[in-house]
Every structure is written in structure tokens, then in C-alpha cells.
N, CA, C and O atoms as CSV, one atom per row, in Angstrom:
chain,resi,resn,atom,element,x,y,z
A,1,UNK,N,N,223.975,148.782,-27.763
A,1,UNK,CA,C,223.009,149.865,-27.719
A,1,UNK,C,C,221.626,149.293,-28.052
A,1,UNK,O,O,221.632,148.611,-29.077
A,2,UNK,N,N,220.452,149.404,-27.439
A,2,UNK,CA,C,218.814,149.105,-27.784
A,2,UNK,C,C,218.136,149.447,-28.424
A,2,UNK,O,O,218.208,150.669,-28.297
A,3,UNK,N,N,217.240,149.177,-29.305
A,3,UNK,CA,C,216.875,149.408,-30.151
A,3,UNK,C,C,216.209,150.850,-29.970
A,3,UNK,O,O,216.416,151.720,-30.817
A,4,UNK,N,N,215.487,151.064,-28.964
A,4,UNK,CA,C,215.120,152.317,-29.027
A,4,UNK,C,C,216.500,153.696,-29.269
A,4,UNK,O,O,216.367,154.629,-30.061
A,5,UNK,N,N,217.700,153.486,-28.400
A,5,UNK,CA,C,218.314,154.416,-28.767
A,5,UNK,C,C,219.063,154.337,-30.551
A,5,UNK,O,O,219.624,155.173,-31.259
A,6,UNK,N,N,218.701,152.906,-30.724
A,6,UNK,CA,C,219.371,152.926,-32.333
A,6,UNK,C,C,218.159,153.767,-33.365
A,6,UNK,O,O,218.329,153.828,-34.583
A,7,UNK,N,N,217.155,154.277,-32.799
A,7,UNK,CA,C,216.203,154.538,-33.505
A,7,UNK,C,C,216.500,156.010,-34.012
A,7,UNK,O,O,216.041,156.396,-35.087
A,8,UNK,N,N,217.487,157.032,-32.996
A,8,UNK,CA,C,217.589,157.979,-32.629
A,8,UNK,C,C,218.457,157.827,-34.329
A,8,UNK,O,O,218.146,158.651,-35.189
A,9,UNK,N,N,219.203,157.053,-34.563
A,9,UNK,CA,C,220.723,157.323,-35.165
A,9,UNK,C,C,219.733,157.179,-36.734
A,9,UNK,O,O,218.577,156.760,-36.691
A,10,UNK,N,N,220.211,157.474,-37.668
A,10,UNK,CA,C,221.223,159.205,-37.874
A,10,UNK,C,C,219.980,160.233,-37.063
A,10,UNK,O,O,218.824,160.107,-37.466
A,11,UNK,N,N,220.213,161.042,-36.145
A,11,UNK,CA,C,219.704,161.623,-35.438
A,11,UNK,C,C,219.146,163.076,-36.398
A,11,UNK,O,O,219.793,163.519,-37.347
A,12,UNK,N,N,218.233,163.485,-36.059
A,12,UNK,CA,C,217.505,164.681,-36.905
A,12,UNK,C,C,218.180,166.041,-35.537
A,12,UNK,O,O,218.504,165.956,-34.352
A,13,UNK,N,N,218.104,167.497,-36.847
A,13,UNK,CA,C,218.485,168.520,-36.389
A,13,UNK,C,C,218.563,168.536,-34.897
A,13,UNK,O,O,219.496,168.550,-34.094
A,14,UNK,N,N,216.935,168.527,-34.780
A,14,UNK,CA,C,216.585,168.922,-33.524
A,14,UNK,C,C,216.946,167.951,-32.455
A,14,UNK,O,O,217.230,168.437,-31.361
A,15,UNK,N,N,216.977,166.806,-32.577
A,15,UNK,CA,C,217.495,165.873,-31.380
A,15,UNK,C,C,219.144,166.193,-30.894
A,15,UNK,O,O,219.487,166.207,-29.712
A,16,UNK,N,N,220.119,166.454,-32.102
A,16,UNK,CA,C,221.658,166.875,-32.120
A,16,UNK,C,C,221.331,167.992,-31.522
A,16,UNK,O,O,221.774,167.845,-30.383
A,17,UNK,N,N,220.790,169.097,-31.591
A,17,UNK,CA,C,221.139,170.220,-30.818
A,17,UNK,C,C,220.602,170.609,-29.660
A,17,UNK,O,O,220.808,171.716,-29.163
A,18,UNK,N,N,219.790,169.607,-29.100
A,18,UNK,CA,C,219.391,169.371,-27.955
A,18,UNK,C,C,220.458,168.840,-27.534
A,18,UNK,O,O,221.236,169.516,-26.861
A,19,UNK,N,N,220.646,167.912,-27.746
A,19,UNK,CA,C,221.386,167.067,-26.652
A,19,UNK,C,C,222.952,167.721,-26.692
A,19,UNK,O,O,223.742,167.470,-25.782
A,20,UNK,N,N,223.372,168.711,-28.008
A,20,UNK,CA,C,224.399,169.133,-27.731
A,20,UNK,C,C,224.025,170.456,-26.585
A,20,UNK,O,O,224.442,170.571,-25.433
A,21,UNK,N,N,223.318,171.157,-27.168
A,21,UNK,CA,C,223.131,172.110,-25.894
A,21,UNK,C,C,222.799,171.386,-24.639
A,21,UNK,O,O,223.190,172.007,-23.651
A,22,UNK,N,N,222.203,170.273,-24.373
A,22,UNK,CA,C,222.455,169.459,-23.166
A,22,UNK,C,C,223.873,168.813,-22.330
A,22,UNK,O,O,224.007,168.099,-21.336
A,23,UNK,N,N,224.720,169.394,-23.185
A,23,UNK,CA,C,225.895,169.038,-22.561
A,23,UNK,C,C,226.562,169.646,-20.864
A,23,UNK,O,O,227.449,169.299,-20.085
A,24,UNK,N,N,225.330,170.904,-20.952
A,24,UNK,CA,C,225.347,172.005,-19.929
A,24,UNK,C,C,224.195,171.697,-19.408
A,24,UNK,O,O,223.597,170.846,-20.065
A,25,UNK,N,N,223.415,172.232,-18.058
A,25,UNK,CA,C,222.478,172.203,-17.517
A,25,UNK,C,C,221.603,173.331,-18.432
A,25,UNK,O,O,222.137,174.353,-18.862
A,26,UNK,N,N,220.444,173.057,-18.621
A,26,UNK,CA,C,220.050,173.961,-19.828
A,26,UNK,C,C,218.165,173.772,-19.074
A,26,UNK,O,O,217.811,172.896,-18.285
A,27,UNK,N,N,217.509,174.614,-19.509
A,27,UNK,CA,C,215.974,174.691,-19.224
A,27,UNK,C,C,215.373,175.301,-20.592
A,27,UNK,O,O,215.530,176.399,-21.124
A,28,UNK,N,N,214.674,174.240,-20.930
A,28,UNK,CA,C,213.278,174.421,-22.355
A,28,UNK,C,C,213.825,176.067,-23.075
A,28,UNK,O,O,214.603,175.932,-24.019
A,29,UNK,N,N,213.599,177.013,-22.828
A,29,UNK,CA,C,213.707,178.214,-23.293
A,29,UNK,C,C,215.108,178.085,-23.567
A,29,UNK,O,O,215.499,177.941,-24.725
A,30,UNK,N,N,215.882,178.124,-22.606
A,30,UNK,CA,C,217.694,178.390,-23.149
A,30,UNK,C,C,217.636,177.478,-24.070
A,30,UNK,O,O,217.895,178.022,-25.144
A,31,UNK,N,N,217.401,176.224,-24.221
A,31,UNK,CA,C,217.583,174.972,-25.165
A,31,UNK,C,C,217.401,176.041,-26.642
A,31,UNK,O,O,218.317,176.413,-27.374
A,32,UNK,N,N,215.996,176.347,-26.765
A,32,UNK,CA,C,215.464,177.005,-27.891
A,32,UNK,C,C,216.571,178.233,-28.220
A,32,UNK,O,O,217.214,178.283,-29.269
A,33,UNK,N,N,216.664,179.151,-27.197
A,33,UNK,CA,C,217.602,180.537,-27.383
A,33,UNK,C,C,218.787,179.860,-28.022
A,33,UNK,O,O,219.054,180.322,-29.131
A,34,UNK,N,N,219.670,178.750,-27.550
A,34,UNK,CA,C,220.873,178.388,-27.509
A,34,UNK,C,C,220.928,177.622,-29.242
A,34,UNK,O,O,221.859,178.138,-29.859
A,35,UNK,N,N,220.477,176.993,-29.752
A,35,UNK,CA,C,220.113,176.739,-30.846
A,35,UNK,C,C,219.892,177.484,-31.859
A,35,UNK,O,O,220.213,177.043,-32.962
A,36,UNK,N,N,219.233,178.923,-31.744
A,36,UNK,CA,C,218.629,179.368,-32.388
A,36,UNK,C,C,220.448,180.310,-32.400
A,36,UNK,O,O,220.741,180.727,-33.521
A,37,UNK,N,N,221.015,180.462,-31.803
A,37,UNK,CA,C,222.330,181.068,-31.288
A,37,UNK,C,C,223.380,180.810,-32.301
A,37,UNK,O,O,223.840,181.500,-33.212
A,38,UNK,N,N,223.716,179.143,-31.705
A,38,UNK,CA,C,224.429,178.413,-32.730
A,38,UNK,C,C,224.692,178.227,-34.194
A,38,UNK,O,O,225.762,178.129,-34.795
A,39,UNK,N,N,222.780,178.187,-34.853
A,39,UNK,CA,C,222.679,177.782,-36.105
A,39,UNK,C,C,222.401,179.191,-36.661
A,39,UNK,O,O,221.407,179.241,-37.385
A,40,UNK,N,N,223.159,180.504,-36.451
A,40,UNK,CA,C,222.750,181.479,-36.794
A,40,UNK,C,C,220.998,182.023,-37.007
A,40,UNK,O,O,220.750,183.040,-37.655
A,41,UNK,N,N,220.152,181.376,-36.512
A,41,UNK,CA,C,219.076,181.582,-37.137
A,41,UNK,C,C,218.183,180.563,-37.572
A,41,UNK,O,O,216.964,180.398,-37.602
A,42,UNK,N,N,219.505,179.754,-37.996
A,42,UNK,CA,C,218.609,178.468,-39.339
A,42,UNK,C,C,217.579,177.716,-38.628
A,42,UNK,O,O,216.587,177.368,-39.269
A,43,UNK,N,N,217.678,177.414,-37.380
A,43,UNK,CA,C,216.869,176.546,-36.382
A,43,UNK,C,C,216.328,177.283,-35.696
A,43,UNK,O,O,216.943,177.961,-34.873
A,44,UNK,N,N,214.779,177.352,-35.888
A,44,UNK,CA,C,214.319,178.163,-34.584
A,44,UNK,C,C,213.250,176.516,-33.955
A,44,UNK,O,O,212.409,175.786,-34.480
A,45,UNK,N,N,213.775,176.572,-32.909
A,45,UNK,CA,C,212.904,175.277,-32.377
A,45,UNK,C,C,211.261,175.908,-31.554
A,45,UNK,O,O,211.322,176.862,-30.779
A,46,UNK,N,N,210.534,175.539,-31.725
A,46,UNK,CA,C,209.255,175.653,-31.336
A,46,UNK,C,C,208.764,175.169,-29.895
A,46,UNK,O,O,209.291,174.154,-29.442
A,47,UNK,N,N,207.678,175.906,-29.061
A,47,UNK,CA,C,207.818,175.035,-28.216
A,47,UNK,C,C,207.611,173.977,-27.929
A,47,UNK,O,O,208.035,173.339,-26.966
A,48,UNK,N,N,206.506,173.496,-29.255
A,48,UNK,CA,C,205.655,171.931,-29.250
A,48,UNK,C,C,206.650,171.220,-29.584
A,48,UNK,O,O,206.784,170.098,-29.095
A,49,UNK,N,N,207.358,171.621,-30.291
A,49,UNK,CA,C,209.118,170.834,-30.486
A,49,UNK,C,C,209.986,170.462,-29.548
A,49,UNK,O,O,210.198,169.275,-29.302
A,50,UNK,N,N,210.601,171.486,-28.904
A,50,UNK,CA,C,211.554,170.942,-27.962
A,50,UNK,C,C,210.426,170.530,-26.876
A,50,UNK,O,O,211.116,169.551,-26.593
A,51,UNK,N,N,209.576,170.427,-26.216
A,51,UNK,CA,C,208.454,170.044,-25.696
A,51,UNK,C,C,208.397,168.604,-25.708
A,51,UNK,O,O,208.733,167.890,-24.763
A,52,UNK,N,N,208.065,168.305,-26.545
A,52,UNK,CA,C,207.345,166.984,-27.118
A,52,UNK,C,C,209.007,166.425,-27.230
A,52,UNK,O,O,208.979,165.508,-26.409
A,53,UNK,N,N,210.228,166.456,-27.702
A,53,UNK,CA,C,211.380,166.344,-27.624
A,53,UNK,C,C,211.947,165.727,-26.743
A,53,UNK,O,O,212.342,164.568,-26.616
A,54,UNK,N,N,211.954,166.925,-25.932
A,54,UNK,CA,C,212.261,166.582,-24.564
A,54,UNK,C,C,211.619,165.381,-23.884
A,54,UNK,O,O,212.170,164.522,-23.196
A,55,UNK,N,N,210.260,165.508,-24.240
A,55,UNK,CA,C,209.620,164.335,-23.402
A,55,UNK,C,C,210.236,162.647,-23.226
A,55,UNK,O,O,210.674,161.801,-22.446
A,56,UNK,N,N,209.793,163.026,-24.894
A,56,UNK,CA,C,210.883,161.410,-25.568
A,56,UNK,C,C,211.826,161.009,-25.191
A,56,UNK,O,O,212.038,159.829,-24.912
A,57,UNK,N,N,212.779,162.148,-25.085
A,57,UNK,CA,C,214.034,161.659,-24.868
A,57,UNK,C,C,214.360,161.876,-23.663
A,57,UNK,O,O,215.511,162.311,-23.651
A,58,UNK,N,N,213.884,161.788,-22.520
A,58,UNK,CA,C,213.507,161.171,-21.381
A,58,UNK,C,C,213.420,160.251,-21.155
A,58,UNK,O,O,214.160,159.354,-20.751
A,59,UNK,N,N,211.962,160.428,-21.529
A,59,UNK,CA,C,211.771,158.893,-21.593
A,59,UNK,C,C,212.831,157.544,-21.901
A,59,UNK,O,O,212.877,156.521,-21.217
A,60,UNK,N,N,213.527,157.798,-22.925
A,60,UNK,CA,C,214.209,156.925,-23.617
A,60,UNK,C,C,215.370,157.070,-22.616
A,60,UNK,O,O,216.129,156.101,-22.624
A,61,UNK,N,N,215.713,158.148,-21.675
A,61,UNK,CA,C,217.313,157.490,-20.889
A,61,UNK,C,C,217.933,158.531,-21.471
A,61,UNK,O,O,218.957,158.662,-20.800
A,62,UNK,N,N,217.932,159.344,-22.304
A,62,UNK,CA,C,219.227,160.405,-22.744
A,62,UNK,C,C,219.885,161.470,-22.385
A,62,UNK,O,O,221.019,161.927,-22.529
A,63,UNK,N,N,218.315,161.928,-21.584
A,63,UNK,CA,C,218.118,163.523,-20.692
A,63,UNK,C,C,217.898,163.025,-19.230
A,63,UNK,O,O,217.921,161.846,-18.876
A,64,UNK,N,N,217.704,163.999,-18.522
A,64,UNK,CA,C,217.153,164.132,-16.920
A,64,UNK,C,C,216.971,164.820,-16.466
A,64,UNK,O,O,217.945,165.545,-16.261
A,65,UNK,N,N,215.837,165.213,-15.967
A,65,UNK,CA,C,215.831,166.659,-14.781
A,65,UNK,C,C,216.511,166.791,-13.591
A,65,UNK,O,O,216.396,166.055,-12.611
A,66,UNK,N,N,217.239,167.777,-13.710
A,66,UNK,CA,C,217.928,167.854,-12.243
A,66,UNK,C,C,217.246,169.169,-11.523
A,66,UNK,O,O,217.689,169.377,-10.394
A,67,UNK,N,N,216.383,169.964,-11.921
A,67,UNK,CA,C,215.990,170.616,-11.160
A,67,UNK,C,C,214.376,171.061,-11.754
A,67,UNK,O,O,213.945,170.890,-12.895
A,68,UNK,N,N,213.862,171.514,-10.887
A,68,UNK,CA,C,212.238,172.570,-11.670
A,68,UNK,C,C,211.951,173.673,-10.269
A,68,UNK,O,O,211.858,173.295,-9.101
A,69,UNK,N,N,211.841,175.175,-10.778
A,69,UNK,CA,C,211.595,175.861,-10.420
A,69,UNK,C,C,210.594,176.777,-10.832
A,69,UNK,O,O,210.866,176.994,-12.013
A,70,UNK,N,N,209.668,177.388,-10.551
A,70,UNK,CA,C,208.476,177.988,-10.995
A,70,UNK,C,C,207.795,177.273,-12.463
A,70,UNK,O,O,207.383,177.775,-13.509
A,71,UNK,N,N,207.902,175.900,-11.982
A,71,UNK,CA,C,207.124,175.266,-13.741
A,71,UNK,C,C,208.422,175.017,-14.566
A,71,UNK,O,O,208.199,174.309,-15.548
A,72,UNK,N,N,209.673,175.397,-14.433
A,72,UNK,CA,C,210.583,175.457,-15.223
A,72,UNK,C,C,211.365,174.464,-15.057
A,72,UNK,O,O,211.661,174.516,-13.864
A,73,UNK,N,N,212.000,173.393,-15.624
A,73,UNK,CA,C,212.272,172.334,-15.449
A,73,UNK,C,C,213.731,172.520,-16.344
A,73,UNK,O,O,213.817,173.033,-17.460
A,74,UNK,N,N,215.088,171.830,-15.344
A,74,UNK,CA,C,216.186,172.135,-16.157
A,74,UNK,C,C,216.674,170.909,-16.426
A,74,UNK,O,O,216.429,169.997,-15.637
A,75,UNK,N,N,217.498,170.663,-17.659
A,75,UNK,CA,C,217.554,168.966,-17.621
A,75,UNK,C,C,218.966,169.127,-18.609
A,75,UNK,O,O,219.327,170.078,-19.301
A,76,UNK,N,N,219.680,167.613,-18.339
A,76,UNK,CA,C,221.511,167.728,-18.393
A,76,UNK,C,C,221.126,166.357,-19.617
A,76,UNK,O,O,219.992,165.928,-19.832
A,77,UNK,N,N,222.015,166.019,-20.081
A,77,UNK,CA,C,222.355,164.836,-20.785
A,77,UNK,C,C,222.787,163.759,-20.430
A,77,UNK,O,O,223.988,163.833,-20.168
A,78,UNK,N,N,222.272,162.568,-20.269
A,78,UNK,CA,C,222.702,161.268,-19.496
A,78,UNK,C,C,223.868,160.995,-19.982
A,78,UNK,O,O,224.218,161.770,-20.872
A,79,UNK,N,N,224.858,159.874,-19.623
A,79,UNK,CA,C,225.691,159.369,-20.346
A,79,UNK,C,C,225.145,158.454,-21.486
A,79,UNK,O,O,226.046,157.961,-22.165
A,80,UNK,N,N,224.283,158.223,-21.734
A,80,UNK,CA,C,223.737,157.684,-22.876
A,80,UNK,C,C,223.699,158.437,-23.840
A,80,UNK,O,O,224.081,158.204,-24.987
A,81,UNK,N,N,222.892,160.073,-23.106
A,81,UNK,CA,C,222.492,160.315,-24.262
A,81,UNK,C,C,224.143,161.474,-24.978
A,81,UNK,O,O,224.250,161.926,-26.118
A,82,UNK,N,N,225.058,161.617,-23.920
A,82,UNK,CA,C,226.124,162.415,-24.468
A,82,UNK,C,C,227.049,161.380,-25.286
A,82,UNK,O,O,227.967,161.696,-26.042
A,83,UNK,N,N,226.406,159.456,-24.828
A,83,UNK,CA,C,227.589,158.553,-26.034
A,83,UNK,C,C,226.913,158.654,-27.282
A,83,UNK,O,O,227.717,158.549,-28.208
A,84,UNK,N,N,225.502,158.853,-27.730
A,84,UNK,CA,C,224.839,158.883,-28.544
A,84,UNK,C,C,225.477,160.332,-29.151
A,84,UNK,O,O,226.263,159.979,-30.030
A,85,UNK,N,N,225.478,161.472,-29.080
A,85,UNK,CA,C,226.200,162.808,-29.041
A,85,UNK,C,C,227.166,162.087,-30.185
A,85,UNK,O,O,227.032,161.904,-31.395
A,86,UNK,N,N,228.237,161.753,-29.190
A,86,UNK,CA,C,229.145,161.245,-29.767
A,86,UNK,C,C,229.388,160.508,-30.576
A,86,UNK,O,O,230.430,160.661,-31.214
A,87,UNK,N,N,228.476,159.379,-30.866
A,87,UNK,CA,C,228.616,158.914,-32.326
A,87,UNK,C,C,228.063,159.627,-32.962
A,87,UNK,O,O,228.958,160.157,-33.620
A,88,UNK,N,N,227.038,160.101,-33.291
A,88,UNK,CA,C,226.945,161.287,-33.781
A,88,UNK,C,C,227.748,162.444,-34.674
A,88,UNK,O,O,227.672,163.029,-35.755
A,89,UNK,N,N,228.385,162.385,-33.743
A,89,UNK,CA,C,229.555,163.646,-34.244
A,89,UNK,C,C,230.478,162.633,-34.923
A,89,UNK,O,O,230.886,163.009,-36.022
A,90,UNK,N,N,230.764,161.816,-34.645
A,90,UNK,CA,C,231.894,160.645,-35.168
A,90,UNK,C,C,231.311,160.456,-36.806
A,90,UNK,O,O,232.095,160.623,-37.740
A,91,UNK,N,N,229.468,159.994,-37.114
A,91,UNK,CA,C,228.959,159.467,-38.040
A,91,UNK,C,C,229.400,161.211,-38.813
A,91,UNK,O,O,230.207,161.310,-39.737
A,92,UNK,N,N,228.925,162.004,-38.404
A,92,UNK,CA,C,228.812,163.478,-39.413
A,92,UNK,C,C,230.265,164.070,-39.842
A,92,UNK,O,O,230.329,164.856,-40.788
A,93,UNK,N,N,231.527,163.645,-39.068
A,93,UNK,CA,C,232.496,163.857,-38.781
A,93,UNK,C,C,233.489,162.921,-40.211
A,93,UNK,O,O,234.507,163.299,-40.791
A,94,UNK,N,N,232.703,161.675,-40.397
A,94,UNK,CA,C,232.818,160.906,-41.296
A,94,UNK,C,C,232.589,161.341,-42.670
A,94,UNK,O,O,233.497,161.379,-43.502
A,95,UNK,N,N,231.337,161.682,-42.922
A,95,UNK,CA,C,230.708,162.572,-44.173
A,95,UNK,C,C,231.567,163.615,-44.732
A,95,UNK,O,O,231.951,163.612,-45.902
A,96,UNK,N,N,231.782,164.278,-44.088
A,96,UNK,CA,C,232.386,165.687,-44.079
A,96,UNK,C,C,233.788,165.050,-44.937
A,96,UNK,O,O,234.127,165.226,-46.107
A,97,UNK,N,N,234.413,164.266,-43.865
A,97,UNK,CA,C,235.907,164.442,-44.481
A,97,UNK,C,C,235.526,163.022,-45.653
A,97,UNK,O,O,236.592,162.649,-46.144
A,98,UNK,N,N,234.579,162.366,-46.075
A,98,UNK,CA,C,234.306,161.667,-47.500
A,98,UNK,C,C,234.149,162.644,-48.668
A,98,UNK,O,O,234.586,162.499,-49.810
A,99,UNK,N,N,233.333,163.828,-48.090
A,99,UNK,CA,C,233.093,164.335,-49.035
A,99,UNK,C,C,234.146,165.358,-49.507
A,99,UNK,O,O,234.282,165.671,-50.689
A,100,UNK,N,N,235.013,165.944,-48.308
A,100,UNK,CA,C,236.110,166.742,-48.857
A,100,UNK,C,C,237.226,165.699,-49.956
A,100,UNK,O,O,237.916,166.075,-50.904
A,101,UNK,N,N,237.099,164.677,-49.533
A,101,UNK,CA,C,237.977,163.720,-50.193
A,101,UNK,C,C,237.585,163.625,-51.392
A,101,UNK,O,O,238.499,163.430,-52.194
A,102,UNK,N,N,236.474,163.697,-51.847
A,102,UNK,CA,C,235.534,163.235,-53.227
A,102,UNK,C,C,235.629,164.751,-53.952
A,102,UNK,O,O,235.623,164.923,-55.171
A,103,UNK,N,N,235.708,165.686,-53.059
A,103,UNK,CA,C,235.805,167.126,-53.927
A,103,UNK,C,C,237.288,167.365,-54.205
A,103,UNK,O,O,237.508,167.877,-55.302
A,104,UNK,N,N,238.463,167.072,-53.362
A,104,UNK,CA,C,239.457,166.988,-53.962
A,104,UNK,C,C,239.540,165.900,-55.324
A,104,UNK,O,O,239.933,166.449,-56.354
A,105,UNK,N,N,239.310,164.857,-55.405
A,105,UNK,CA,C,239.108,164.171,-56.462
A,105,UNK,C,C,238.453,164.831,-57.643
A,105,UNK,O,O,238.909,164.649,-58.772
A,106,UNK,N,N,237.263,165.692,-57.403
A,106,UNK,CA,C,236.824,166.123,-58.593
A,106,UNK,C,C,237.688,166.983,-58.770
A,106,UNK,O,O,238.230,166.816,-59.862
A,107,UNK,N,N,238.298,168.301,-57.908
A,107,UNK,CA,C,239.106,168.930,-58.103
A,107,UNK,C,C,239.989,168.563,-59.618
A,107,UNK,O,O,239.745,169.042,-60.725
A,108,UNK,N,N,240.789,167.825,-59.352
A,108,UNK,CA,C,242.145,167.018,-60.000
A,108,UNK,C,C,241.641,166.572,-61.126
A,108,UNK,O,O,242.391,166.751,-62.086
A,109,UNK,N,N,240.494,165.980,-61.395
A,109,UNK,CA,C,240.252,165.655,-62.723
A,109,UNK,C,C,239.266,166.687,-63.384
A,109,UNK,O,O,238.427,166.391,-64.235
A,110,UNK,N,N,239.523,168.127,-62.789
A,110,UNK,CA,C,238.619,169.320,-63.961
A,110,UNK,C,C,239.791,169.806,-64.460
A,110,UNK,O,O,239.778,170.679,-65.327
């Protein structure tokens, strides 16, 4: 993997739920709606956000446009950027069950 996509890792909110809502053909607004969906609320992405976002990660190989209609531009997840996804979920996937492990441990010795 290149340094630019190692730059991504541990990946921030907003890059993970892009590119997870990129798993579907998705356009700027749904991205935002779909997020804002998911995280009950907790994430409301902006447009200078997924905007400027999006751009990057373009740029970088992760995303792509497959279509634009009236200014509206819809864009999917490369295989880069859905293996990146995936470690991802693998690295957070990791945490989770360390830390359930470490709370059973405290568990047992209260």
C-alpha cells in the first residue's frame, strides 16, 4: 500500500463513512443524508466537508465518478478505496474485541 493511502489509516469519522456509504453508488447529498442516518444524528457532515473530502479522495484512487447530472456528480468506491474500508473495519474490529476482553478482566477481579 503507498504512502499516500497509508496516510488515510487510522482513518477519521468522516473518511469511514464516506467510503462506507460509498459502497453503493451514492451523490454528495445522499453521502451527507446517509451518514447523518446511520450515526443517528452524531455526524452531520457539512458541505465544505464531504466536498473538500471527496475531492481528496479522488484524487488519491479511492472514489470515482461514474456519473454527473445537473451539477450532481455520483461517485462508487474503488477497489482501493473499499480494501482500505476493510482494514479499517478489521483495525476497529480489533479494538472492540481488546477492549471487551480487558472489561471482562476487570469484571473478574471487582
Amino acid at each position: 500500500m503507498n504512502d499516500k493511502i497509508r496516510s488515510y489509516l487510522p482513518m477519521t469519522e468522516t473518511a469511514f463513512y464516506i467510503l462506507l456509504t460509498l459502497q453503493q453508488v451514492r451523490y454528495g447529498y445522499g453521502i451527507m443524508q446517509d451518514v447523518e442516518a446511520l450515526t443517528k444524528g452524531r455526524i452531520k457532515l457539512g458541505a465544505g466537508t464531504i466536498y473538500g473530502s471527496l475531492s481528496r479522495m479522488e484524487k488519491d484512487g479511492l472514489i470515482k465518478v461514474v456519473g454527473e447530472e445537473n451539477r450532481r456528480k455520483s461517485y462508487i468506491a474503488t477497489e482501493l478505496g473499499s480494501e482500505l474500508l476493510r482494514q479499517e473495519i478489521a483495525r476497529i474490529s480489533e479494538q472492540y474485541h481488546n477492549a471487551m476482553q480487558m472489561e471482562g478482566m476487570n469484571d473478574e477481579q471487582h
